[in-house]
N, C-alpha and C positions, 0 to 999 in steps of 0.2 A: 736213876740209871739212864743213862742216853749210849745212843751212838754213833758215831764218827765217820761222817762219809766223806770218802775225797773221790772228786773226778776227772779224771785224766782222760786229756783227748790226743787223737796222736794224728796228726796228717798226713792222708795219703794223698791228694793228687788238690794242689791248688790252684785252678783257674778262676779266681777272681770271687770275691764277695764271701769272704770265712767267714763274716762274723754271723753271718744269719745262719750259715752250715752249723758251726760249732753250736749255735742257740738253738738249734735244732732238735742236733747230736744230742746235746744234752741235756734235754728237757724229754725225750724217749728215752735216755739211759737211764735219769730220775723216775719215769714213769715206769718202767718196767721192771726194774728193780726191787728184791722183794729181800728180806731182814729176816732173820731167826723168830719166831715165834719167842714170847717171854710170858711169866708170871711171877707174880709179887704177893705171897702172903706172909704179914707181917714185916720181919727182916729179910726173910728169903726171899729167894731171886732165883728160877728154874730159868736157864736158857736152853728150848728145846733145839732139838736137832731135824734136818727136813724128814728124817724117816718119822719122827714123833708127830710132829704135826707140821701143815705145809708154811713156808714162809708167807709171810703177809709184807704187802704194798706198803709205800710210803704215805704219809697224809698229805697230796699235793692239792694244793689249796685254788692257782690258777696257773694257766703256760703262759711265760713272758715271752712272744717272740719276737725276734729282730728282725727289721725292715732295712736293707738299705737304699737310697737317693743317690745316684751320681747327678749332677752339676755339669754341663757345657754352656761355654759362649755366654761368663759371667752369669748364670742362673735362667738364660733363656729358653734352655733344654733342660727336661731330666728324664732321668733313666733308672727304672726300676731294676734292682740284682744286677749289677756291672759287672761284666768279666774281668780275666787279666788283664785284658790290653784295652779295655773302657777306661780301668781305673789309672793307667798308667795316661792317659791323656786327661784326664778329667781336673777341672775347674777345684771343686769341693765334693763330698760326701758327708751327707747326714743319715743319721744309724736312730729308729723310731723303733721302741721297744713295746710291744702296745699287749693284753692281752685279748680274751675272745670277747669280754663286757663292754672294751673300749675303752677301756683304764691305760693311761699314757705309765709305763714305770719308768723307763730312762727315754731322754734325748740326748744324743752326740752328733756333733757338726764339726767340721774340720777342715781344712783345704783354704782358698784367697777367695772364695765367692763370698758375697753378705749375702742374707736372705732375708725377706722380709715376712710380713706376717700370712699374707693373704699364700706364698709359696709355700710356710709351714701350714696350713692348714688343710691345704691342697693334698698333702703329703701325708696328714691324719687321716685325711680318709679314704686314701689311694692301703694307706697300711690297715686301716678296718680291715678290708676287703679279704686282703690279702693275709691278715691272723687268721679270719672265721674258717677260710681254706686251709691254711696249713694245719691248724687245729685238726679241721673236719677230718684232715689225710692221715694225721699222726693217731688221731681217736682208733678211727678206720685201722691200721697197721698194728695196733695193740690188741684188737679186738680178734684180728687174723691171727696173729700169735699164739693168743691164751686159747683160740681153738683149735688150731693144728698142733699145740702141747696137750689138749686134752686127749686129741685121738692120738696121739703117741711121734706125728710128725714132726716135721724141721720147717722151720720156717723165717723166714728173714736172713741176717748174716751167717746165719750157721748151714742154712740151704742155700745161701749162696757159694760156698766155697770148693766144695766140690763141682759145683757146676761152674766154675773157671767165671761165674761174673763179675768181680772184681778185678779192674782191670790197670789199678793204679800200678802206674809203672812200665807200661807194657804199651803205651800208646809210644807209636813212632812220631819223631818230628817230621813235619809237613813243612816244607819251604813256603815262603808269603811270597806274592805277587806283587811287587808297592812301587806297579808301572803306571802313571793316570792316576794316583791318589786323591790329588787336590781335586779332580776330576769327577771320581765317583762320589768324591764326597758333597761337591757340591751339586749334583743329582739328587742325592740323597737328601739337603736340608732345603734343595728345593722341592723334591715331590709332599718332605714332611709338612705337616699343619703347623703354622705358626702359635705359640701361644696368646691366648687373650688379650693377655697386658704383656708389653713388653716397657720393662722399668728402666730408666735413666741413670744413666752415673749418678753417684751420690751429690748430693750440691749443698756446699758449706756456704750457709747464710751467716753465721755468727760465730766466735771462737767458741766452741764446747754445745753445740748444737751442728746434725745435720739430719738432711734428708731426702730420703729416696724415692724418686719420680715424683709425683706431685700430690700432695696435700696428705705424704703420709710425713709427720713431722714429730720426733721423738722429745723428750725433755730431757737428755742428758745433763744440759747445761743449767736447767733453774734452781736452783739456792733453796735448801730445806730452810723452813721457819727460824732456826737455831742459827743458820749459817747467812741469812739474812739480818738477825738481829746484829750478828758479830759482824758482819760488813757495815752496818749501820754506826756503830760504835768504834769502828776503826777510819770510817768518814769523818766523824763527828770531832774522833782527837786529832787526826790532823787537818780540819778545819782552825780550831783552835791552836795548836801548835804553829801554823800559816800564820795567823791574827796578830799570836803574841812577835814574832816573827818582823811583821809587818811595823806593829805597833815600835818596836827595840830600835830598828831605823829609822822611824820617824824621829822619834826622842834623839837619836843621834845627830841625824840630818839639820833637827830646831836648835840643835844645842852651837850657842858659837864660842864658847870656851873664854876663857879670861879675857876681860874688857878694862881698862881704863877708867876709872869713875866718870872722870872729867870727859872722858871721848865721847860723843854720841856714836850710834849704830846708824847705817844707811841701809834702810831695806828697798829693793827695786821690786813692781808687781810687772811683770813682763806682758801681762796680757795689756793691763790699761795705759802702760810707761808711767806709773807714777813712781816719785820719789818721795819716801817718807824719812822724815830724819827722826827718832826719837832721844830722845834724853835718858840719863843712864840709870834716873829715878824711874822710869817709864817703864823698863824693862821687867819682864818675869822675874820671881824668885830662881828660878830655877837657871836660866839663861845667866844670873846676874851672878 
């Protein structure tokens, strides 16, 4: 016997970066979530009810949660959790799924930036950081729950609601100022700290090979053992295909076609100006 959980998220108010929200969302709804009590003797199958005995927790084994990277100015900037209007100017976004051991479960990158290695890794362990925290918070917030349901309180969404904190939908629009933009903005990426390295456009040294800044140089382009050999053997028949090729106009070129017995042939050597006369006994079989 098993059972079938489905989970549905529903959005209230998105300003920028659902996907780490929803991976949240739903790794405290899996965790807090608790199943009918069950017993199996024999063929039977008791499914009790919560006045019988209380429901029990799911077996969650670790929390996967989502980091996301915005990307400015080709990957020379990033930006941890982008809002709405980060993500609507931004280069690329990468989405690191990591949990609290530091086990990577997914990577997602998307957007017209390339990244390189030293920037993902940078990236792993900006999202360490930042699991062992959200972890620590969501531990934290289950732990406050299952006590203020012991002493008979509300806690979390359910004592939010009466207390009007929920406020999706109810936020007024705020007019933008977007006088001096270019302005504040380059204030801004002058007061900020340059990064480390700052990488070079890509540089194509060869068809099916490149490489980003310098001396980090990928293999896209070299030929596995297999696809080497078959290059080798498709050199090799048209080496020989060229030869026999070669050879077919020679033969035609020597060949001077029906002769006179009695005629001699004048052959001219253009390098030494010699003139050879031969006789028509003289000649090749094959010319003759």
């Amino acid at each position: 016997q098993v059972w079938q959980i489905r989970l549905d998220m529903h959005l209230l108010n998105h300003d920028g970066n659902i996907t780490d929200a929803a991976s949240i969302a739903g790794i405290v709804a899996l965790c807090h979530f608790r199943r009918p009590d069950v017993s199996v003797q024999g063929e039977e199958v008791t499914v009790y009810t919560p006045e019988e005995r209380d429901p029990v927790p799911l077996s969650i084994h670790h929390m996967p949660i989502c980091v996301s990277f915005a990307f400015f100015h080709q990957g020379t900037y990033l930006l941890v959790d982008p809002s709405e209007r980060e993500e609507r100017v931004m280069d690329g976004l990468l989405v690191i799924a990591m949990n609290k051991h530091r086990e990577i479960c997914t990577i997602q990158s998307s957007g017209v930036v390339m990244l390189v290695q030293d920037q993902i890794l940078r990236c792993t362990k900006i999202t360490a950081v930042k699991v062992a925290e959200i972890t620590e918070l969501i531990q934290k917030a289950l732990e406050n729950d299952l006590k203020a349901r012991k002493e008979g309180g509300k806690f979390g969404f359910a004592e939010s609601i009466p207390n009007q904190r929920i406020t999706a939908f109810k936020m007024e629009s705020a007019a933008v100022d977007t006088n001096n933009v270019e302005e504040q903005a380059g204030e801004i990426i002058a007061k900020a700290d340059p990064p480390s390295e700052v990488f070079a456009n890509p540089i194509l040294h060869a068809p099916g090979t490149a490489q980003i800044g310098e001396g980090i140089e990928n293999s896209w382009g070299d030929l596995e053992e297999s696809e080497k050999e078959d290059a080798a053997e498709e050199e090799g028949e048209s080496e020989a295909a060229d030869f026999e090729c070669q050879k077919t106009e020679t033969e035609d070129t020597s060949t001077v076609g029906e002769t006179k017995k009695d005629e001699p042939i004048v052959l001219s050597d253009s390098e030494e100006e010699e003139v050879v006369i031969l006789e028509p006994e003289e000649l090749p079989r094959k010319t003759r």
